[in-house]
N, C-alpha and C positions, 0 to 999 in steps of 0.2 A: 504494500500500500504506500503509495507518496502524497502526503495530505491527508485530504477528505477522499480522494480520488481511491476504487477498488477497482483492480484489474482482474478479470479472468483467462484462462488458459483452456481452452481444450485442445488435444492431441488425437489427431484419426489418425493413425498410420504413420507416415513421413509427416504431414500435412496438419498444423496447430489454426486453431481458431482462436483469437483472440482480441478482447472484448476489455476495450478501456473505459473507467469512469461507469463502471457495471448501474451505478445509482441512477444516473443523467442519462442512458441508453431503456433502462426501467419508465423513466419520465416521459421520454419521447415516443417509448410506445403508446403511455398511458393516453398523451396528448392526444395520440393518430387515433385510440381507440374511442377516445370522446366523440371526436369529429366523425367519425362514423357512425357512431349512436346519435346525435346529434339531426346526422343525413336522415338517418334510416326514423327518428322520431317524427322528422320534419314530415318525410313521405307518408308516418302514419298518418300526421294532423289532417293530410289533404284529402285523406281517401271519404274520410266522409262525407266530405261538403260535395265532393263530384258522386258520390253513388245517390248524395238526396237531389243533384241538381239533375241525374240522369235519370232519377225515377219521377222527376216533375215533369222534365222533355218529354216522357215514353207515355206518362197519363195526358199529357196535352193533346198529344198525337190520338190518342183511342178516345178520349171522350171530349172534346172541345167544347161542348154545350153546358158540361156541368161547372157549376160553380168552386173553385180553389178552395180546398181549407187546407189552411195554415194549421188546426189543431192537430194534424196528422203527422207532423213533422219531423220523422222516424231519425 
């Protein structure tokens, strides 16, 4: 260890993998995996408003005569 800084080592074969600042490589995934949750929360919030905007388009089309309620508003 130099510092704060941990290093790791790993050894396949001839061939070492090694992993400096093990704490701040921990961070930076943690970062990338927010921002993915983040995406993938986003894409939930949307899905609803388009499955209730596409189920108002699809009642427009079949019955045009009847009257909107809003009280239905799944």
């Amino acid at each position: 260890m130099s510092g704060n800084q941990c290093d790791v080592t790993l050894r396949i074969g001839s061939d070492e993998l090694r992993v400096r600042g093990v704490h701040e490589a921990i961070s930076i995934v943690d970062d990338v995996m927010v921002g993915l949750w983040f995406v993938a929360g986003s894409i939930q919030l949307l899905i609803r408003p388009l499955i209730r905007s596409s189920r108002r388009v699809h009642l427009g089309r079949i019955a045009p005569d009847r009257p909107a309620s809003s009280a239905r508003d799944f």
